[in-house]
Every structure is written in structure tokens, then in C-alpha cells.
VMD Tcl script that builds the backbone (N, CA, C; Angstrom):
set m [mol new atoms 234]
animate dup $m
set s [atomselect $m all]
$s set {name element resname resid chain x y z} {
  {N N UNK 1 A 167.209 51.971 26.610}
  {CA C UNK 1 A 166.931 50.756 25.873}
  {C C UNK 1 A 167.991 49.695 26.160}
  {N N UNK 2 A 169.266 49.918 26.054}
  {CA C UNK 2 A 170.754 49.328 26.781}
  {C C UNK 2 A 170.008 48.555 27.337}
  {N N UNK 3 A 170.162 49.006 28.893}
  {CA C UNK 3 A 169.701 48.307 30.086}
  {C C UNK 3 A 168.457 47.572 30.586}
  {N N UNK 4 A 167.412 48.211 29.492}
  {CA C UNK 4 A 166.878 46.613 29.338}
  {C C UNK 4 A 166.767 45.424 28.725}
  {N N UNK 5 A 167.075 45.825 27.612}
  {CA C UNK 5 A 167.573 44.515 26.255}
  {C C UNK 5 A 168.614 44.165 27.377}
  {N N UNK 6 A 169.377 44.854 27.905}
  {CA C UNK 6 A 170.814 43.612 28.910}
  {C C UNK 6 A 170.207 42.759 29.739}
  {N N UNK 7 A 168.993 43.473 30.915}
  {CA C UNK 7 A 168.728 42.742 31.522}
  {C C UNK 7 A 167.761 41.583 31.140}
  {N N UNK 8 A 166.742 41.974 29.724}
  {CA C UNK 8 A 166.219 40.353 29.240}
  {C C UNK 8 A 166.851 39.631 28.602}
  {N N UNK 9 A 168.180 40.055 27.188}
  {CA C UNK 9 A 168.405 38.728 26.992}
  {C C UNK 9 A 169.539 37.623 27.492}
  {N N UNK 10 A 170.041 38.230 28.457}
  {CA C UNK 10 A 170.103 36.371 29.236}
  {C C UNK 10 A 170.033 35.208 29.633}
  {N N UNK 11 A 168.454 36.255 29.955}
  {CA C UNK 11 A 167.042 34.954 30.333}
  {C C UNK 11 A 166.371 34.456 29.233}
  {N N UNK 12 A 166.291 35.360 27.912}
  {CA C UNK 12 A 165.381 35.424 27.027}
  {C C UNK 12 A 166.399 33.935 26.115}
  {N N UNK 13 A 167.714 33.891 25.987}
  {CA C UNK 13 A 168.353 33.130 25.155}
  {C C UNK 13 A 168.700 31.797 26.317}
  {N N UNK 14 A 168.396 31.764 27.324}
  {CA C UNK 14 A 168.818 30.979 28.047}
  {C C UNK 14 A 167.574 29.315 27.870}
  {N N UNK 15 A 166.252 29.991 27.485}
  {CA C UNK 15 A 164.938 30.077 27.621}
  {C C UNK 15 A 164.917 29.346 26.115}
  {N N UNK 16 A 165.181 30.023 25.262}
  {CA C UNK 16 A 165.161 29.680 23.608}
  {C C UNK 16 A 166.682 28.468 23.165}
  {N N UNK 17 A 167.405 28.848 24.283}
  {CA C UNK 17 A 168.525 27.534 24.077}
  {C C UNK 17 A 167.741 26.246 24.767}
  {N N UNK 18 A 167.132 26.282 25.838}
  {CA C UNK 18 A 166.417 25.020 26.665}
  {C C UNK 18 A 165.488 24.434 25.389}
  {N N UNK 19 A 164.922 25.699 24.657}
  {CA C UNK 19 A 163.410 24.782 24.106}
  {C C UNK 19 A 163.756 23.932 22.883}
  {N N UNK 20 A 165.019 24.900 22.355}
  {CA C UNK 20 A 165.228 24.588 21.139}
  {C C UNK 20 A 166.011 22.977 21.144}
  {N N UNK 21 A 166.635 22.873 22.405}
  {CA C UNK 21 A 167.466 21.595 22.886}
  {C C UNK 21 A 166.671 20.663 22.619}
  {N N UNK 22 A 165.309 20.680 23.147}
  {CA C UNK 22 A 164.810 19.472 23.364}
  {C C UNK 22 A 164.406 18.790 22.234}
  {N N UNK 23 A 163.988 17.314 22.089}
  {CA C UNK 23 A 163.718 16.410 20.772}
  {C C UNK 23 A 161.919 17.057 20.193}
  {N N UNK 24 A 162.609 16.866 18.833}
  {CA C UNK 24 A 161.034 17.144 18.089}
  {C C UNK 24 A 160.577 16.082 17.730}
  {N N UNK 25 A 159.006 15.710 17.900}
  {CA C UNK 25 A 158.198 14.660 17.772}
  {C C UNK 25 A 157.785 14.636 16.908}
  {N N UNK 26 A 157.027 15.578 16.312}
  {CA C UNK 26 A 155.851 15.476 15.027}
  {C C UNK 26 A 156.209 16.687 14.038}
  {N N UNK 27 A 155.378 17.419 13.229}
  {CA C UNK 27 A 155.483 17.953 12.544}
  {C C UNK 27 A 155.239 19.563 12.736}
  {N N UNK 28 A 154.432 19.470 13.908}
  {CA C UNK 28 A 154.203 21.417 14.090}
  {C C UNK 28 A 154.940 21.749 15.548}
  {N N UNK 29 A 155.459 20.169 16.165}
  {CA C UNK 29 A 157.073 20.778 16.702}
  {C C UNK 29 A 158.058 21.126 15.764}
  {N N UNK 30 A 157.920 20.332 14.649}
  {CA C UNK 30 A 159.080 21.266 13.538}
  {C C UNK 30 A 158.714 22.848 13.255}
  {N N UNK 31 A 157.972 22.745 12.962}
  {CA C UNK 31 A 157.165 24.224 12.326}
  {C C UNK 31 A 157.429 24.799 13.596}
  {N N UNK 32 A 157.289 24.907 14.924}
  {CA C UNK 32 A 157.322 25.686 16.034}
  {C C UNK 32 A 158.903 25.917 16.294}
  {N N UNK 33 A 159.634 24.757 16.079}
  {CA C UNK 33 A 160.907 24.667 16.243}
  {C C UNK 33 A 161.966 25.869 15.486}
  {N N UNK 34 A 161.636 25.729 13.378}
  {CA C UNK 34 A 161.885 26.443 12.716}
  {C C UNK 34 A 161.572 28.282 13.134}
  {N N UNK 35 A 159.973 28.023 13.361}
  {CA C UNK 35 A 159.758 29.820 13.643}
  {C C UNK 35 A 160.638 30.355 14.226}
  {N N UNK 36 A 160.650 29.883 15.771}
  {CA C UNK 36 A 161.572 29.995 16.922}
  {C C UNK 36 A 162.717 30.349 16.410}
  {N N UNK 37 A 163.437 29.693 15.429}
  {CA C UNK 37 A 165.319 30.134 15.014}
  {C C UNK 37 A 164.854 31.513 14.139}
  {N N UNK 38 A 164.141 30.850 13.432}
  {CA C UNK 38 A 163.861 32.556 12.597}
  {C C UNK 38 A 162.983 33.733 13.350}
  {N N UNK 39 A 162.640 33.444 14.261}
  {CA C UNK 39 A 162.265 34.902 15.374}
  {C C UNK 39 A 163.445 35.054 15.881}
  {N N UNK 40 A 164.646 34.226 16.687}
  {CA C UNK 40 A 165.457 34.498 17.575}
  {C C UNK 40 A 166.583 35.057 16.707}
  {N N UNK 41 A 166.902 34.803 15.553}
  {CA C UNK 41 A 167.759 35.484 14.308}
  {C C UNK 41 A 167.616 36.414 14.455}
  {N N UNK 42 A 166.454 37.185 13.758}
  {CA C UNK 42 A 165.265 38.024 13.209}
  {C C UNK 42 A 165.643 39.098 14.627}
  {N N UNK 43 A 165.401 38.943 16.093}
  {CA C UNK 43 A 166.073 39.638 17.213}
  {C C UNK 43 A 167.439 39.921 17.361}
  {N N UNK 44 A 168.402 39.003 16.601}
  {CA C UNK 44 A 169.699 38.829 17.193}
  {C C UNK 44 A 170.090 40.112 15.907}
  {N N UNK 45 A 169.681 39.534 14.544}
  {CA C UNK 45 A 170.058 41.081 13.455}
  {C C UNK 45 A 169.104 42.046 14.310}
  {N N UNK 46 A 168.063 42.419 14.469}
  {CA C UNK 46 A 167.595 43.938 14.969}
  {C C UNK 46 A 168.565 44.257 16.218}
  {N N UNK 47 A 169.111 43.601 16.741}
  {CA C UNK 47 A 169.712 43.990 17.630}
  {C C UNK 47 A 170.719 44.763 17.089}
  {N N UNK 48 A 171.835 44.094 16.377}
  {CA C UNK 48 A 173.342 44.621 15.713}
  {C C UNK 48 A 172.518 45.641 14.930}
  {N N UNK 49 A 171.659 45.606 13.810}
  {CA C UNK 49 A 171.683 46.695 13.203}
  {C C UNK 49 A 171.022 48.175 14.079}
  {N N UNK 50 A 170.608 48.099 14.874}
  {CA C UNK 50 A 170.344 49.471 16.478}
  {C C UNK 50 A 171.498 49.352 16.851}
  {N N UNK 51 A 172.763 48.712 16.892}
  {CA C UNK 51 A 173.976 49.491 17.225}
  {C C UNK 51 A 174.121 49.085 19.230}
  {N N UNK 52 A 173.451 47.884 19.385}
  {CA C UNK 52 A 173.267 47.573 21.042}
  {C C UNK 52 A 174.079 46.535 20.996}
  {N N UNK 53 A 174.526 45.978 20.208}
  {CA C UNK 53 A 175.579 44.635 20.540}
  {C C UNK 53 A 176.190 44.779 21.602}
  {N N UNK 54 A 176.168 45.856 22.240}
  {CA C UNK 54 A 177.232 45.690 23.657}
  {C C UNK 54 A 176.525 45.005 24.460}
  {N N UNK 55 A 175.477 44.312 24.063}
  {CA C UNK 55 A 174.776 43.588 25.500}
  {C C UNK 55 A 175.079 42.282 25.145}
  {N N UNK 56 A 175.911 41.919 24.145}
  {CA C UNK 56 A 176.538 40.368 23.948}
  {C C UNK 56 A 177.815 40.617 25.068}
  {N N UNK 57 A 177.843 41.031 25.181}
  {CA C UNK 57 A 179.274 41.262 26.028}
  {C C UNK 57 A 179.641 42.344 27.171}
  {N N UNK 58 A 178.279 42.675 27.844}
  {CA C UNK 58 A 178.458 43.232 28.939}
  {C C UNK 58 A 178.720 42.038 30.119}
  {N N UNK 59 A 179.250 42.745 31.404}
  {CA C UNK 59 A 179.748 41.808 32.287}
  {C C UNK 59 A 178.109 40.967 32.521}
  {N N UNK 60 A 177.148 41.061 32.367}
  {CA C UNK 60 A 176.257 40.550 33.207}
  {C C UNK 60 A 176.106 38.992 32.105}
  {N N UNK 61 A 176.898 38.978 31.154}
  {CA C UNK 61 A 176.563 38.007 30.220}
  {C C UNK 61 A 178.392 37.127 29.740}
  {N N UNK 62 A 178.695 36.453 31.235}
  {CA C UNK 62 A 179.749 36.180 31.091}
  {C C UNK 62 A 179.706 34.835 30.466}
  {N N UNK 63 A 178.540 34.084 30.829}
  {CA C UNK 63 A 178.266 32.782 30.009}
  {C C UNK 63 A 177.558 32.565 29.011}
  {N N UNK 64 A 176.874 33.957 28.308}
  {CA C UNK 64 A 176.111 33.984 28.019}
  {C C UNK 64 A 176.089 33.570 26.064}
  {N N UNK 65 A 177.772 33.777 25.613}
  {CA C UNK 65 A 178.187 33.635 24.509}
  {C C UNK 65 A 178.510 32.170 24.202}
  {N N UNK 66 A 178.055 31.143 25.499}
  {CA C UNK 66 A 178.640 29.854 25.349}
  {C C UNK 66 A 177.361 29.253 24.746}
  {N N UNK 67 A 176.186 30.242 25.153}
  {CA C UNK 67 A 174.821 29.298 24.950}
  {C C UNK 67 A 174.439 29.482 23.607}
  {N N UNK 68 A 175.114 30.852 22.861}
  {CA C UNK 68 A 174.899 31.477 21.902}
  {C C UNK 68 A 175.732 30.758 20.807}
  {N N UNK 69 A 177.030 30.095 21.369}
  {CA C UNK 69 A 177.246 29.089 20.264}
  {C C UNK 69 A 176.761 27.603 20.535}
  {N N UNK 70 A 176.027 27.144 21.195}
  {CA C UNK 70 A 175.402 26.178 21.498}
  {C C UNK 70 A 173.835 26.506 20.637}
  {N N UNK 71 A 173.268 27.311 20.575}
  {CA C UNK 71 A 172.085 27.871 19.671}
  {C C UNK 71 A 172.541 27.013 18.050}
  {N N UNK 72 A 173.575 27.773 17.539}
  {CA C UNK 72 A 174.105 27.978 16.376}
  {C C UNK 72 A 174.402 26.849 16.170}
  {N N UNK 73 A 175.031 26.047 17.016}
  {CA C UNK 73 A 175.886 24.331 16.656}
  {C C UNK 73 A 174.435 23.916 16.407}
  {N N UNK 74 A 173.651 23.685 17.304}
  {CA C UNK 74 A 171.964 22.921 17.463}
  {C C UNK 74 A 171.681 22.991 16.201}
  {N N UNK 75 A 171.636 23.871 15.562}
  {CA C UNK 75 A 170.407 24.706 14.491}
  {C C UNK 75 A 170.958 24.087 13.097}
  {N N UNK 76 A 172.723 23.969 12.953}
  {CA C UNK 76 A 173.560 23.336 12.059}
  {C C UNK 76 A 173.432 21.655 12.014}
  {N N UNK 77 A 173.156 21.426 13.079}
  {CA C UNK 77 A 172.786 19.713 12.761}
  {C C UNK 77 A 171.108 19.296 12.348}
  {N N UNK 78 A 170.503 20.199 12.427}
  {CA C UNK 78 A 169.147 19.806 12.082}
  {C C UNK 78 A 168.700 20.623 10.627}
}
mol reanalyze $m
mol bondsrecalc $m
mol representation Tube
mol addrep $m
């Protein structure tokens, strides 16, 4: 399980940092916007509580904690 949760979320948060970046227009970009933080949460606790957090910080995810506070800053201004 490790080694594949390592090898998707890289891509998987790299993917959810791009969408979440971009400007919201109307109202069910909000609603799409909101789900999105509360699915990507909702993954980030199932993750820690299975005891896999080592894939925040395996070598393959050397930039990968920069996007992860870039998520978190985003989510605090809106």
C-alpha cells in the first residue's frame, strides 16, 4: 500500500494544488472548490490515521511539502 499511495500522491496534490489555485467565478465553482478541500483533508487524515505518513517525506517527495503548505495558505485566505 506504501508504494503506491507514494507513487500517487505527488501527482495527486500537485493536481489539487493547480485546481484549487485558480480564480472562482460563480457559485458551484465554490461548492466544487469547498468539496475538493474537504475530500483532500478527508485523504490527508485517512492517511495519518493508517500510520503511512512516511509518504509525506519519502525522498520521492522532496518538493512536495512546499505545495502542501501552499494548499493550506490558499484555503486560509478564502
Amino acid at each position: 500500500m506504501f508504494g503506491v499511495l507514494d507513487q500517487l500522491i505527488g501527482p495527486l496534490n500537485t493536481h489539487i494544488a493547480a485546481m484549487l489555485s485558480e480564480p472562482i467565478s460563480g457559485t458551484d465553482e465554490q461548492n466544487a472548490h469547498n468539496e475538493t478541500k474537504k475530500a483532500y483533508v478527508a485523504l490527508l487524515n485517512n492517511i495519518m490515521a493508517s500510520k503511512l505518513q512516511g509518504v509525506f517525506i519519502s525522498d520521492r517527495k522532496l518538493t512536495w511539502p512546499f505545495a502542501l503548505c501552499f494548499f493550506f495558505n490558499s484555503s486560509l485566505k478564502r
